[in-house]
C-alpha positions as a Markdown table, in Angstrom:
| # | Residue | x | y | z |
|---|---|---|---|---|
| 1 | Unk | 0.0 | 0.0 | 0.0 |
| 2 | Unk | 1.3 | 3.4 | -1.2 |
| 3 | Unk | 1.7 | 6.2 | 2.0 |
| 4 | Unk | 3.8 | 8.8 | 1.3 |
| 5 | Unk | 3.5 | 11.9 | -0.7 |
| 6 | Unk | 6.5 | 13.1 | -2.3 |
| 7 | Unk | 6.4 | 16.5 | -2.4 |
| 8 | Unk | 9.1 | 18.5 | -5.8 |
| 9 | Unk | 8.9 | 22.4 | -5.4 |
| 10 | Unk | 10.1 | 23.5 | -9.2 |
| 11 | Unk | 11.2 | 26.8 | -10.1 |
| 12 | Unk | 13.2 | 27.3 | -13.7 |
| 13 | Unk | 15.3 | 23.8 | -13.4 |
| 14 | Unk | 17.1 | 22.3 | -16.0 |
| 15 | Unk | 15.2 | 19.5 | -17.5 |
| 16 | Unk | 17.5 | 17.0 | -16.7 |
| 17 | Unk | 18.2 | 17.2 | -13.1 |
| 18 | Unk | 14.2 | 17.5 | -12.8 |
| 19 | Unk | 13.9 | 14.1 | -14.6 |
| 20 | Unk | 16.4 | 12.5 | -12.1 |
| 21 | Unk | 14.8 | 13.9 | -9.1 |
| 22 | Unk | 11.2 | 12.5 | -10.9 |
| 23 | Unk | 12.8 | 9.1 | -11.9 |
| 24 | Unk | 14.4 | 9.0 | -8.7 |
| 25 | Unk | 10.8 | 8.7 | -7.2 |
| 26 | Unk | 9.2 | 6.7 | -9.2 |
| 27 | Unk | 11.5 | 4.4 | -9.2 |
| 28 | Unk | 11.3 | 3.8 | -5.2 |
| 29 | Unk | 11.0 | 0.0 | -4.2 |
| 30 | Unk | 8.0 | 1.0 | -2.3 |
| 31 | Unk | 6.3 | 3.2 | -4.8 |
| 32 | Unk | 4.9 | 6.8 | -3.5 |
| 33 | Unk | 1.0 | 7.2 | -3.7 |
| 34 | Unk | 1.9 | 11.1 | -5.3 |
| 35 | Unk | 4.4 | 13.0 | -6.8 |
| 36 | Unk | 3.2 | 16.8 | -6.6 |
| 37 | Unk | 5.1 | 18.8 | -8.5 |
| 38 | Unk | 4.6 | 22.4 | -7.5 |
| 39 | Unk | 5.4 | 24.7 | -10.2 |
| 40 | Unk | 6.5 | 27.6 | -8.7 |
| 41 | Unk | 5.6 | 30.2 | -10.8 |
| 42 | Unk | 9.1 | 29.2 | -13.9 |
| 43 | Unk | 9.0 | 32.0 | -16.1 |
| 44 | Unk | 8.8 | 28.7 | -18.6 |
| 45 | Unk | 5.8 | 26.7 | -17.5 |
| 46 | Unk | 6.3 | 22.9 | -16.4 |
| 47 | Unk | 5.6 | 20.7 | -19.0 |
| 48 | Unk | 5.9 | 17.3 | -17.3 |
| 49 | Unk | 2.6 | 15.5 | -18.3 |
| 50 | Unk | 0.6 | 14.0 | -15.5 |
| 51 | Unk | 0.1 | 10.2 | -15.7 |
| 52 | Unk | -3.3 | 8.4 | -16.4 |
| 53 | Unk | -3.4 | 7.1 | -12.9 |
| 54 | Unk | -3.1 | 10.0 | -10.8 |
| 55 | Unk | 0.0 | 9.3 | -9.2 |
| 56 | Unk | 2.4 | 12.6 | -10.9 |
| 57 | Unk | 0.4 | 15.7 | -10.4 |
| 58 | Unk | 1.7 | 19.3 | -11.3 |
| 59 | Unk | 0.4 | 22.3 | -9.9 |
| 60 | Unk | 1.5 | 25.6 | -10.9 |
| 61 | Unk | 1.0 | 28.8 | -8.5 |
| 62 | Unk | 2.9 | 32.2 | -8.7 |
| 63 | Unk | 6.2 | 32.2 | -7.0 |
| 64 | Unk | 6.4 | 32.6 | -4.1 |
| 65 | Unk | 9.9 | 30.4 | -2.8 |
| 66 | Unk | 10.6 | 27.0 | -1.8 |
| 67 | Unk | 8.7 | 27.3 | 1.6 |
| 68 | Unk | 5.5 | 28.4 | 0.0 |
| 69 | Unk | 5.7 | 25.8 | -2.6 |
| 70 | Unk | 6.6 | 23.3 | 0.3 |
| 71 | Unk | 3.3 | 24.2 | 1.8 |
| 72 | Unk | 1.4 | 24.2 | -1.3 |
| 73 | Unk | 2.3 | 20.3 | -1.5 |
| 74 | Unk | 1.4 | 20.0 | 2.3 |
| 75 | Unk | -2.2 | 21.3 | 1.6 |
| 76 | Unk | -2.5 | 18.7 | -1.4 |
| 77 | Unk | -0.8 | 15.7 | 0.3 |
| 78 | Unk | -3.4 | 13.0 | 0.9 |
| 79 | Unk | -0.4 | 10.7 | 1.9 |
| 80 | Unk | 0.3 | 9.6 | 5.4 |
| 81 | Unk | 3.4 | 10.8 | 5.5 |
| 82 | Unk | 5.6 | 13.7 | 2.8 |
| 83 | Unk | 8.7 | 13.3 | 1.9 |
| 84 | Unk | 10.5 | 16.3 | 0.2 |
| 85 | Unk | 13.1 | 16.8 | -2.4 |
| 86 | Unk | 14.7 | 19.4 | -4.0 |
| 87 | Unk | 14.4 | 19.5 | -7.8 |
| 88 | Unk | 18.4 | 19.1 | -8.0 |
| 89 | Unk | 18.3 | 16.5 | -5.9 |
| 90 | Unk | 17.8 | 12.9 | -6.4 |
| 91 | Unk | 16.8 | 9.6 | -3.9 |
| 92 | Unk | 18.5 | 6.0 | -4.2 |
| 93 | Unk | 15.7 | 3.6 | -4.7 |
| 94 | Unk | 15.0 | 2.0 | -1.0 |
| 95 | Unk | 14.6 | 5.9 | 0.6 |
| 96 | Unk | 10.9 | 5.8 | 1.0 |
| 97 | Unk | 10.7 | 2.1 | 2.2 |
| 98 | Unk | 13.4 | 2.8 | 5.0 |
| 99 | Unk | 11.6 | 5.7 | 6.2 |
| 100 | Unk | 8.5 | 4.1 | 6.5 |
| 101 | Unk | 9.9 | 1.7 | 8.2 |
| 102 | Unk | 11.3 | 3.6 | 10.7 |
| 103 | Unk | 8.5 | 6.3 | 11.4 |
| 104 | Unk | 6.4 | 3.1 | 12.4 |
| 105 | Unk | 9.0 | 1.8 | 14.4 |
| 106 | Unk | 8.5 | 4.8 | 16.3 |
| 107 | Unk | 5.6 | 6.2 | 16.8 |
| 108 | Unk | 6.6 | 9.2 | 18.9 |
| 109 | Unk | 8.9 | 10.2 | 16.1 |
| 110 | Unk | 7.6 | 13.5 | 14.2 |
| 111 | Unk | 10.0 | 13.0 | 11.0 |
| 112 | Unk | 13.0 | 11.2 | 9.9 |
| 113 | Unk | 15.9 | 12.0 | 7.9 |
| 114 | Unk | 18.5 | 9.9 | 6.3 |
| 115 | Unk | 22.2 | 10.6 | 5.4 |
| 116 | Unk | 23.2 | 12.2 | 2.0 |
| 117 | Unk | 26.0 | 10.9 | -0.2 |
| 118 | Unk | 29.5 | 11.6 | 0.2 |
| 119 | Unk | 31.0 | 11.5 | -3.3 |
| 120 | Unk | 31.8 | 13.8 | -6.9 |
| 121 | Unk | 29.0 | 16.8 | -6.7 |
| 122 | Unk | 27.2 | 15.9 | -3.9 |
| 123 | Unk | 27.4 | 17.5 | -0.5 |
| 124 | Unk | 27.4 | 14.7 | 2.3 |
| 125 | Unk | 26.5 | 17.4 | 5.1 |
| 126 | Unk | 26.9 | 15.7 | 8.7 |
| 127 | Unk | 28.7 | 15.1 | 11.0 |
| 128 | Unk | 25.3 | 13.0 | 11.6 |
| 129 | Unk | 25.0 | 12.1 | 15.5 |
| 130 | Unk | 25.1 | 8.5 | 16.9 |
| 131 | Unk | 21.7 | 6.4 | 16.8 |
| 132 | Unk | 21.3 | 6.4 | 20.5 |
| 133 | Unk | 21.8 | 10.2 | 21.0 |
| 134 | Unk | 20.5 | 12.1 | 23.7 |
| 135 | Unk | 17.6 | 14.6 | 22.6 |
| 136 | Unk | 19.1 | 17.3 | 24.2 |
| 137 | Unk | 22.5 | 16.9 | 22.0 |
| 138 | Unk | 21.0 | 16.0 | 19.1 |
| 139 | Unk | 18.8 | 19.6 | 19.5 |
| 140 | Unk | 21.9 | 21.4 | 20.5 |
| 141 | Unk | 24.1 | 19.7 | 17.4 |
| 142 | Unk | 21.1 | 20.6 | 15.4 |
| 143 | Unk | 20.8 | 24.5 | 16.7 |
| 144 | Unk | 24.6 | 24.4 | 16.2 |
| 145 | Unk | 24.7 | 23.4 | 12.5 |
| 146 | Unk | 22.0 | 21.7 | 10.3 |
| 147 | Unk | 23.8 | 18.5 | 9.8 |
| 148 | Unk | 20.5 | 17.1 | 7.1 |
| 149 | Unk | 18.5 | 19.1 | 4.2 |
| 150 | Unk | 14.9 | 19.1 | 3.8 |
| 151 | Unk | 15.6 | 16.4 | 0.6 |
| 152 | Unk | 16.3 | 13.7 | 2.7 |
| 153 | Unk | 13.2 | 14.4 | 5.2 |
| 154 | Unk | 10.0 | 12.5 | 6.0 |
| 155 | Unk | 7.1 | 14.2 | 8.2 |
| 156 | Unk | 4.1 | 12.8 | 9.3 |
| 157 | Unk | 1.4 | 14.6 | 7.1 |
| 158 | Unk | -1.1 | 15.2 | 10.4 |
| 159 | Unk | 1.6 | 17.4 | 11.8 |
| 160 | Unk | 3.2 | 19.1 | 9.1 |
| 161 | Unk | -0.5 | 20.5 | 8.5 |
| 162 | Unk | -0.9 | 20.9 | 12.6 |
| 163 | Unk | 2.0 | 23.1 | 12.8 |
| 164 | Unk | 1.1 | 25.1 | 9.3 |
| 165 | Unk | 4.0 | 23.8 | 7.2 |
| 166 | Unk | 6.9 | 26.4 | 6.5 |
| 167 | Unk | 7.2 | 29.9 | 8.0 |
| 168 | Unk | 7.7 | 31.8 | 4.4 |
| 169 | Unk | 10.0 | 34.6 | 3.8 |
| 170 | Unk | 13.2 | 33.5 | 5.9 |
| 171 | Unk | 15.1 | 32.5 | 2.9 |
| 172 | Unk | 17.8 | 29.7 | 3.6 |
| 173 | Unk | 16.5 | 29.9 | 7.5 |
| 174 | Unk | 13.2 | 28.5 | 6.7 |
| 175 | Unk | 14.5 | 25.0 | 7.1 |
| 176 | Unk | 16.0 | 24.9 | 10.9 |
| 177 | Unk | 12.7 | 27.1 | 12.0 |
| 178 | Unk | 10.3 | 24.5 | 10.5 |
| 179 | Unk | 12.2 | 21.8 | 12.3 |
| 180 | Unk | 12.7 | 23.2 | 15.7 |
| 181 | Unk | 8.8 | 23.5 | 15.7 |
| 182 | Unk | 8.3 | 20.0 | 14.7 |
| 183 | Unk | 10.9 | 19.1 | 17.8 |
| 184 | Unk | 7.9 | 20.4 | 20.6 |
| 185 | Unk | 5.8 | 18.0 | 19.6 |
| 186 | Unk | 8.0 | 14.9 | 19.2 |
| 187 | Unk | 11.5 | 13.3 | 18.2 |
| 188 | Unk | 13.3 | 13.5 | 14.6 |
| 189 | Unk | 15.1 | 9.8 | 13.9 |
| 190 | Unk | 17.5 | 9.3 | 12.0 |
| 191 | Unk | 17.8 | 6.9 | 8.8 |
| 192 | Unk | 21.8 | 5.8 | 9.3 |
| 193 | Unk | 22.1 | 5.6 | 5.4 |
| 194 | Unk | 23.6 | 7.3 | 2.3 |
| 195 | Unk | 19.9 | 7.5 | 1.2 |
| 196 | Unk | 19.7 | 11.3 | -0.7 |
| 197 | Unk | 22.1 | 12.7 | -3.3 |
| 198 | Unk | 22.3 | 16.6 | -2.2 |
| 199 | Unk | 23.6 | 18.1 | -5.7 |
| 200 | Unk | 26.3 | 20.7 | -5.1 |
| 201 | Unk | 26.5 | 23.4 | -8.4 |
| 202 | Unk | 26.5 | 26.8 | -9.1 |
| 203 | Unk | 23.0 | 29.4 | -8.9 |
| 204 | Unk | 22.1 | 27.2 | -5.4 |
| 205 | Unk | 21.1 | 29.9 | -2.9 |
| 206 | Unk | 23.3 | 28.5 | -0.2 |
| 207 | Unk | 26.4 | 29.3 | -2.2 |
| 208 | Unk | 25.4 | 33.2 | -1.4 |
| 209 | Unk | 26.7 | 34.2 | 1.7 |
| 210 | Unk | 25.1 | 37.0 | 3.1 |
| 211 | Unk | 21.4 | 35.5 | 1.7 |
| 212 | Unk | 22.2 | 32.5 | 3.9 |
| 213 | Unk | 23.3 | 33.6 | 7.1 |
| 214 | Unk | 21.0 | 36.7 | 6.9 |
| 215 | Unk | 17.7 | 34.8 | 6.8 |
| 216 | Unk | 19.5 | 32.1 | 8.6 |
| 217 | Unk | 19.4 | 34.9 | 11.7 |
| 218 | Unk | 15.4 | 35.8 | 11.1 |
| 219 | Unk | 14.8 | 32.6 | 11.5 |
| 220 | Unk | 16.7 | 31.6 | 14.6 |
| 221 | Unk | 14.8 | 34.9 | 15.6 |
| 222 | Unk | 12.0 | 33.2 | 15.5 |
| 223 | Unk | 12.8 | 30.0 | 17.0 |
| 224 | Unk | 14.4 | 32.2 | 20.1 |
| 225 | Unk | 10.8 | 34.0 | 20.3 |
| 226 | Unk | 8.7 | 30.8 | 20.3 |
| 227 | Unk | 10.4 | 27.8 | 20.8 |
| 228 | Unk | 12.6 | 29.1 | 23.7 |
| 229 | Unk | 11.4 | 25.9 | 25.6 |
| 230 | Unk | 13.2 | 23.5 | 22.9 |
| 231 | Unk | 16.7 | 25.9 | 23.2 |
| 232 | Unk | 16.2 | 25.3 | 26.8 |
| 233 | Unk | 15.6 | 21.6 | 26.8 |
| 234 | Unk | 19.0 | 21.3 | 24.5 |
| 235 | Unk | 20.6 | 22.6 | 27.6 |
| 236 | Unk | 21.2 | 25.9 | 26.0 |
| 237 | Unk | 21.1 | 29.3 | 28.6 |
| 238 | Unk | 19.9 | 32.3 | 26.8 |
| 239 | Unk | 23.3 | 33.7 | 26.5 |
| 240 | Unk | 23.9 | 30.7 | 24.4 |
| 241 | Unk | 20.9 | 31.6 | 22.0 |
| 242 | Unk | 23.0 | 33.4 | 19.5 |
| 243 | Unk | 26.5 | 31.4 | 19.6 |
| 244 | Unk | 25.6 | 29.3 | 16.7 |
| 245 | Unk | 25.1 | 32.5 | 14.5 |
| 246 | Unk | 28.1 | 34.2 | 15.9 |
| 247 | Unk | 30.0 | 31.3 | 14.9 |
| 248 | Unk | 28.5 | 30.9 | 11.6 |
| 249 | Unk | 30.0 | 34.6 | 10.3 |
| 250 | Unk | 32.7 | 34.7 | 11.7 |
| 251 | Unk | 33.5 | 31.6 | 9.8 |
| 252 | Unk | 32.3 | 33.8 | 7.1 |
| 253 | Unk | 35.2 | 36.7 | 7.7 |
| 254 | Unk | 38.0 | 33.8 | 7.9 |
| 255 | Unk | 36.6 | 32.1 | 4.8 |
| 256 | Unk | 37.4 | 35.9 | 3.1 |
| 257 | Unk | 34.3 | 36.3 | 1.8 |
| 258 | Unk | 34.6 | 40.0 | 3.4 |
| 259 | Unk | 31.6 | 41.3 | 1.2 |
| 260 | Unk | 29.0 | 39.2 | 2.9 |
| 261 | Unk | 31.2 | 39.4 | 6.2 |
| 262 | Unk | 31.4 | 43.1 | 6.9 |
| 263 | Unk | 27.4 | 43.3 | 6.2 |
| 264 | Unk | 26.9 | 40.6 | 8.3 |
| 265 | Unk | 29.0 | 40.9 | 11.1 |
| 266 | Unk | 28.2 | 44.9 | 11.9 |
| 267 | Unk | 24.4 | 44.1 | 11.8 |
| 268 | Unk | 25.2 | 41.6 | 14.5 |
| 269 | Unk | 26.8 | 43.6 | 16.5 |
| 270 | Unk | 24.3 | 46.2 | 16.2 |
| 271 | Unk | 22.4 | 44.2 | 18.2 |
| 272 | Unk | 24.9 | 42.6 | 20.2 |
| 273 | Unk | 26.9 | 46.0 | 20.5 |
| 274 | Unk | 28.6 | 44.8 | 23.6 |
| 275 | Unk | 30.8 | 42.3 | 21.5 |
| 276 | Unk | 34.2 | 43.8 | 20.8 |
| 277 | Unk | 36.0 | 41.0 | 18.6 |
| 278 | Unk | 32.7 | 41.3 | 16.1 |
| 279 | Unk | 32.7 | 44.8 | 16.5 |
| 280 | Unk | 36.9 | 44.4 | 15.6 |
| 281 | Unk | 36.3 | 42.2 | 12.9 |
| 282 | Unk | 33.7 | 44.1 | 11.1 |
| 283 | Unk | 35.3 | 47.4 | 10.5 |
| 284 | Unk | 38.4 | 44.9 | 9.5 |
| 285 | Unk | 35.9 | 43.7 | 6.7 |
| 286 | Unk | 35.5 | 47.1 | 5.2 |
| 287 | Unk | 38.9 | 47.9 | 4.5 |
| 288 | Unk | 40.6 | 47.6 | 1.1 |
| 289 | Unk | 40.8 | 43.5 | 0.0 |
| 290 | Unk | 44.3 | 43.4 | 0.4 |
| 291 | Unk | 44.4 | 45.5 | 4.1 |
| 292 | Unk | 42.1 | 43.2 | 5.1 |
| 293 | Unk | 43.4 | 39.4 | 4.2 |
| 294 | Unk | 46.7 | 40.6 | 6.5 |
| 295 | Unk | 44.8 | 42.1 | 9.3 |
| 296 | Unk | 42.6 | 38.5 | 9.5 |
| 297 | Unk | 45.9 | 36.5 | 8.9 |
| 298 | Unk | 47.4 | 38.3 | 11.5 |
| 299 | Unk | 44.2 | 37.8 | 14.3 |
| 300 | Unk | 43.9 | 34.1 | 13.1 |
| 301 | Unk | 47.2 | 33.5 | 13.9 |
| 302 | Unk | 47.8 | 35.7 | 17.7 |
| 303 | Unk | 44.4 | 33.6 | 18.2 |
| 304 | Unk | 45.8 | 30.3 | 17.2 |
């Protein structure tokens, strides 16, 4: 018996890494009930013809990002459970069947995720915690850095719709919000398998800096605002809230990327104005490319 709903958001992909991700689902050993494909407004309309038996189904919508078209699919789902996947991104063939398995081996599990390939243009992401971790670590190593993507993710479809799917507008952020709220009403498992193929290639939002860690911030905003009581379970003390974005741009700044570090590290501090070294670092940013790759070589090193 087909259960899941696999869920494509589509906006402007090339044809060929869209057929991938579709063959890539339909060629699961335990076979979806849907593949929605939600066309999110391509300046080229999708053209992928539904089948005769209602299992591929494209709906097209204006566009409105990959969290709106996420929650498009959630309203349509009729599945148990949804599964999502990037349109870059592909499954191997026994993703959906160990999923399955394991939400019903656990029924106070939420979602799952599996582990994503490690090999030539695909991002393996990790480190991925040990099966028996503690749910406080696995929050804190999850606050800390997103260690799975959406595209290897299972939810159960009652409470993706309970909790209202994706908070929209947060950019790259949208993914770590939407999973801290699925953490207060139960656990996230893990699948311990190479299971999705997270494409790595040029045009991907992630690959722009500022973009990233910019809505990466409104949406730990959010989480600090309303799921305070997950942070805290995690162990975390409100003083802690913030160390995981700190961390994240100032790995920006010694990466040299001082375009999107100078922007991002002086907003910080704006509201954090009591933070010298990101105060330091951020007027470091804004001087002249070559001024500033000594000045950082020369802090990384007195810090080392």
């Amino acid at each position: 018996m087909q259960r899941t709903s696999a869920v494509i958001p589509v906006y402007n992909t090339p044809g060929a890494l869209l057929r991938e991700a579709v063959e890539s689902v339909l060629g699961q050993t335990h076979g979806v009930l849907e593949l929605l494909l939600i066309d999110d407004g391509s300046s080229v309309p999708l053209t992928l013809k539904e089948d005769g038996n209602g299992v591929v189904r494209v709906i097209r919508q204006p566009n409105g990002g990959l969290g709106a078209a996420r929650n498009r699919g959630i309203q349509e789902a009729r599945g148990e459970f949804i599964a999502f996947l990037d349109s870059d991104d592909l499954w191997l063939p026994t993703k959906i069947e160990k999923q399955e398995a394991c939400l019903d081996a656990d029924l106070s599990a939420v979602a799952c995720y599996t582990r994503c390939l490690k090999s030539d243009g695909f991002y393996g992401f990790g480190p991925y915690p040990p099966m028996d971790v503690h749910e406080r670590d696995f929050i804190a190593s999850l606050w800390s850095s997103q260690f799975f993507p959406p595209s290897s993710t299972m939810v159960r479809a009652s409470i993706a719709k309970q909790i209202g799917g994706y908070r929209t507008g947060l950019g790259n952020g949208e993914d770590i919000e939407f999973l801290m709220r699925l953490l207060q009403i139960g656990a996230i498992r893990q699948v311990p398998e190479e299971l999705t193929g997270y494409r790595v290639h040029p045009g991907q939002l992630t690959t722009n800096a500022y973009r990233k860690f910019a809505g990466g911030r409104e949406a730990r905003r959010l989480v600090i605002q309303r799921c305070a009581d997950v942070l805290t379970k995690a162990g975390l003390s409100k003083k802690q809230f913030w160390d995981a974005h700190r961390s994240e741009i100032l790995l920006v700044y010694y990466r040299r990327d001082f375009a999107a570090a100078r922007r991002l590290l002086w907003e910080y501090w704006l509201e954090h104005p009591t933070d010298i070294e990101v105060f330091i670092k951020s007027n470091i940013a804004r001087l002249p490319p070559s001024w500033v790759a000594a000045f950082r070589d020369k802090t990384a090193n007195s810090e080392s």
